[in-house]
C-alpha beads as a LAMMPS data file, in Angstrom:
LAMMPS data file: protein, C-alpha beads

139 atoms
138 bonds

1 atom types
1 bond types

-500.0 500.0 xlo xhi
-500.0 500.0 ylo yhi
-500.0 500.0 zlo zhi

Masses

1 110.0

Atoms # bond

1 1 1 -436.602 284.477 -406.247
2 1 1 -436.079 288.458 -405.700
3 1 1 -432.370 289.738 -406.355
4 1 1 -430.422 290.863 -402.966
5 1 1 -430.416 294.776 -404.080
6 1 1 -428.882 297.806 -402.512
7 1 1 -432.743 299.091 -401.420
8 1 1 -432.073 301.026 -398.359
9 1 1 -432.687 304.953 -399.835
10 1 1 -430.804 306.638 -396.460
11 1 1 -427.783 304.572 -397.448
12 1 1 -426.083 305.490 -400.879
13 1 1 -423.341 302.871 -401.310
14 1 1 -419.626 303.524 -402.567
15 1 1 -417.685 301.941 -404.847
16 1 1 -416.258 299.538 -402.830
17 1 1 -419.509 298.390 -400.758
18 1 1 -420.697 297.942 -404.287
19 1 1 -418.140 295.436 -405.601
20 1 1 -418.297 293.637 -402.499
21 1 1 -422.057 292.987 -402.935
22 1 1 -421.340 292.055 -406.793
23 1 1 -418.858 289.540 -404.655
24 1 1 -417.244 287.483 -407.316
25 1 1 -419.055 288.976 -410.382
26 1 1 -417.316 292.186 -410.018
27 1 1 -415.026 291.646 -412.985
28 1 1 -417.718 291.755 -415.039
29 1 1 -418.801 294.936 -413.645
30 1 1 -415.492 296.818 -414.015
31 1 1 -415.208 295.783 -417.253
32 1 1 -418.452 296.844 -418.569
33 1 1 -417.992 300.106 -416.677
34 1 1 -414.265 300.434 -417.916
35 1 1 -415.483 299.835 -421.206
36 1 1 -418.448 302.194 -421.104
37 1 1 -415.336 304.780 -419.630
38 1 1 -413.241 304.537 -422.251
39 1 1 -415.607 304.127 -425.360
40 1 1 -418.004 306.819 -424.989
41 1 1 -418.710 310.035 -422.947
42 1 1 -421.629 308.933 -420.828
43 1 1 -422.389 311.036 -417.834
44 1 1 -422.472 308.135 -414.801
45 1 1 -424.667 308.990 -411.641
46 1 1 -425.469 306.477 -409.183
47 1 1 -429.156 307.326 -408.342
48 1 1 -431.928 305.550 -406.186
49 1 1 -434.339 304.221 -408.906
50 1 1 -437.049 302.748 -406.759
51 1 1 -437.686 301.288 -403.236
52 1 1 -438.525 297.773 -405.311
53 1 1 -434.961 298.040 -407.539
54 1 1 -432.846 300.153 -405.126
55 1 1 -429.564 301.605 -405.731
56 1 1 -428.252 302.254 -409.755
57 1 1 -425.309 303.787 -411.729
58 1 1 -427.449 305.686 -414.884
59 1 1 -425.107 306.780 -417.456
60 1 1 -426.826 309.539 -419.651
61 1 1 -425.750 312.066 -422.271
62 1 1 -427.478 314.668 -422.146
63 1 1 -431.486 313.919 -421.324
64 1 1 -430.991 310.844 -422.767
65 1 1 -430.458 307.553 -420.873
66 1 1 -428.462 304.614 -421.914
67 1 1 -428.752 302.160 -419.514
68 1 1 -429.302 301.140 -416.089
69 1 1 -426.881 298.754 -413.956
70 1 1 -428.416 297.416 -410.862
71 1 1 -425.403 295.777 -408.080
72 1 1 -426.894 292.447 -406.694
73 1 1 -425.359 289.591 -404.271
74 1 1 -423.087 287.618 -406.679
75 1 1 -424.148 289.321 -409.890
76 1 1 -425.436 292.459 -411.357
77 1 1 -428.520 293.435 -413.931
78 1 1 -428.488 295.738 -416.672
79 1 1 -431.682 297.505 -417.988
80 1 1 -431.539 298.565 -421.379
81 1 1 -434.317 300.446 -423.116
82 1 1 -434.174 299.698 -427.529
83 1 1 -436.134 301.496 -429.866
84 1 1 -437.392 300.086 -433.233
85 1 1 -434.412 301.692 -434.891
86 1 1 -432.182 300.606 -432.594
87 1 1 -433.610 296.908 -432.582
88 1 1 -433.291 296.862 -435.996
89 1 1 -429.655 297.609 -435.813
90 1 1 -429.002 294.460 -433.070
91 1 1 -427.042 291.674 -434.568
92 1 1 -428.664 288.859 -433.027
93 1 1 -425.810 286.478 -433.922
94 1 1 -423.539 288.488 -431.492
95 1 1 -425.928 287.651 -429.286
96 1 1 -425.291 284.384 -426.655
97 1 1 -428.598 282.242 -426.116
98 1 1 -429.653 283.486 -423.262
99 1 1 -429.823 286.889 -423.950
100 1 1 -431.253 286.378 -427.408
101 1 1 -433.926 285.031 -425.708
102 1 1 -434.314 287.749 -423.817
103 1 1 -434.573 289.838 -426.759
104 1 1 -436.804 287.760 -429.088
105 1 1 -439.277 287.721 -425.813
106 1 1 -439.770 290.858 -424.725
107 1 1 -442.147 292.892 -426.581
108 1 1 -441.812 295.609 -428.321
109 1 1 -443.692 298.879 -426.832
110 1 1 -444.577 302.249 -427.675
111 1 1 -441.301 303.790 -425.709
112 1 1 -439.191 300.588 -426.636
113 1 1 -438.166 296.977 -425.700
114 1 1 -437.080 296.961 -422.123
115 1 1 -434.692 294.725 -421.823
116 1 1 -433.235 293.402 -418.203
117 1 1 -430.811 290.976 -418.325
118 1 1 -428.849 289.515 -414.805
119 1 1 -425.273 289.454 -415.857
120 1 1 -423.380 286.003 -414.539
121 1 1 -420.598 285.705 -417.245
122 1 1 -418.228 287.243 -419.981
123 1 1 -420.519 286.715 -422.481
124 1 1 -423.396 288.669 -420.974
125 1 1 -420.919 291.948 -420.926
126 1 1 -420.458 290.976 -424.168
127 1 1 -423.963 290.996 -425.277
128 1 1 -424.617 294.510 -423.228
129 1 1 -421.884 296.167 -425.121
130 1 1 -423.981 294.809 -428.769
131 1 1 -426.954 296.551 -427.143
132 1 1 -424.918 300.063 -426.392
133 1 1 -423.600 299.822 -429.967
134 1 1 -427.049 299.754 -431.296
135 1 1 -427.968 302.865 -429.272
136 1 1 -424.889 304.925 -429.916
137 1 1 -421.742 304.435 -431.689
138 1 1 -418.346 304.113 -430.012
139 1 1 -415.496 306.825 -429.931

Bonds

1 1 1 2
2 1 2 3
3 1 3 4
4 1 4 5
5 1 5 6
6 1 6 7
7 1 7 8
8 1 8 9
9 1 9 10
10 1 10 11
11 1 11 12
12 1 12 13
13 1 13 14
14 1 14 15
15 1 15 16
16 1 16 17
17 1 17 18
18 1 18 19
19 1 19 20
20 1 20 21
21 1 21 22
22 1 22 23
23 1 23 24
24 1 24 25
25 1 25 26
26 1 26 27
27 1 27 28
28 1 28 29
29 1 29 30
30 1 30 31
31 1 31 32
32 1 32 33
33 1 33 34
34 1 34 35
35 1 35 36
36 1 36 37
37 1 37 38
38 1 38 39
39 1 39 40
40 1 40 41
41 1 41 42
42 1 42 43
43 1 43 44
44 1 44 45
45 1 45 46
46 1 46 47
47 1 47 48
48 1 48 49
49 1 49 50
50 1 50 51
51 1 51 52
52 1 52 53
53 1 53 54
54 1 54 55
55 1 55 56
56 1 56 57
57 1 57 58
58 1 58 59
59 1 59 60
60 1 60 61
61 1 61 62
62 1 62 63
63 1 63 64
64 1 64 65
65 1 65 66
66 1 66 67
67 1 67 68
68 1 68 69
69 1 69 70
70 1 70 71
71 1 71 72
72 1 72 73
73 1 73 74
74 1 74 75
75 1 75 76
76 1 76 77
77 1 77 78
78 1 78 79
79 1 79 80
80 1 80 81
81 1 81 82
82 1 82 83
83 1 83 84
84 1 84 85
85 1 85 86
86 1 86 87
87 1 87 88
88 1 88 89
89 1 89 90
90 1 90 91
91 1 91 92
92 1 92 93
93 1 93 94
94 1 94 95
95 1 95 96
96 1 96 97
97 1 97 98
98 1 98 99
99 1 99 100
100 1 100 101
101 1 101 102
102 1 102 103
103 1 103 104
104 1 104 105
105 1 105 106
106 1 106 107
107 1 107 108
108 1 108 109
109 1 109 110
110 1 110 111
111 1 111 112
112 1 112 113
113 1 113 114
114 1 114 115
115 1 115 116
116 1 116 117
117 1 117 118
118 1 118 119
119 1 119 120
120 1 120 121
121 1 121 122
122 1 122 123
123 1 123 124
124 1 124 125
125 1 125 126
126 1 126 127
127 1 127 128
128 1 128 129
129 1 129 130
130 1 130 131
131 1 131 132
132 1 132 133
133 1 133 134
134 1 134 135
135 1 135 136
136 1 136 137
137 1 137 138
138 1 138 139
């Protein structure tokens, strides 16, 4: 079943049409965002992606991109691109089941392990922020 996305290009959402699509989710995405805020100095831009995915907040330093959140009816996903160092350096026990499974299935390619995972509770954030610490180190 496809996720109910943001996909109209000639509309760029704001803030608030966002959390009302994210509907009761959207504690979850404030506090991944808040925590992203706070803990490291990402560059956010929210960016059409594609007319398939739609609407996305990108945070980047510099060229380099550190993840992908994706506002959906009810929840939100999170794409998250791991290197082999940077897989290496996951601790899978931090991980909840559903996400490790996530990660033990998707393969490993030549730019990474793409990892998308829909976020529906605490422990998902939870899981994201293990995957950001792999990438880059808090402040």
């Amino acid at each position: 079943m496809p996720y109910q996305r943001l996909l109209n290009k000639e509309e760029k959402p704001s803030n608030e049409e966002i959390i009302k699509i994210i509907g009761k989710k959207s504690s979850l995405w404030l506090n991944i965002h808040d925590y992203i805020d706070e803990k490291y100095d990402f560059t956010s831009e929210l960016v059409f992606w594609t007319k398939k995915y739609g609407w996305t907040i990108r945070y980047k330093k510099g060229s380099r991109t550190f993840g992908y959140f994706f506002p959906e009816e009810e929840a939100f996903s999170v794409l998250i691109v791991l290197g082999r160092k940077e897989v290496e350096k996951v601790e899978l026990a931090k991980l909840n089941k559903k996400v490790k499974s996530i990660f033990k299935t998707t393969e490993q390619l030549h730019d990474g392990r793409w990892l998308w995972i829909r976020v529906l509770e605490k422990s998902d954030v939870e899981c994201i922020k293990e995957f950001l610490h792999a990438k880059r180190k808090p402040k």
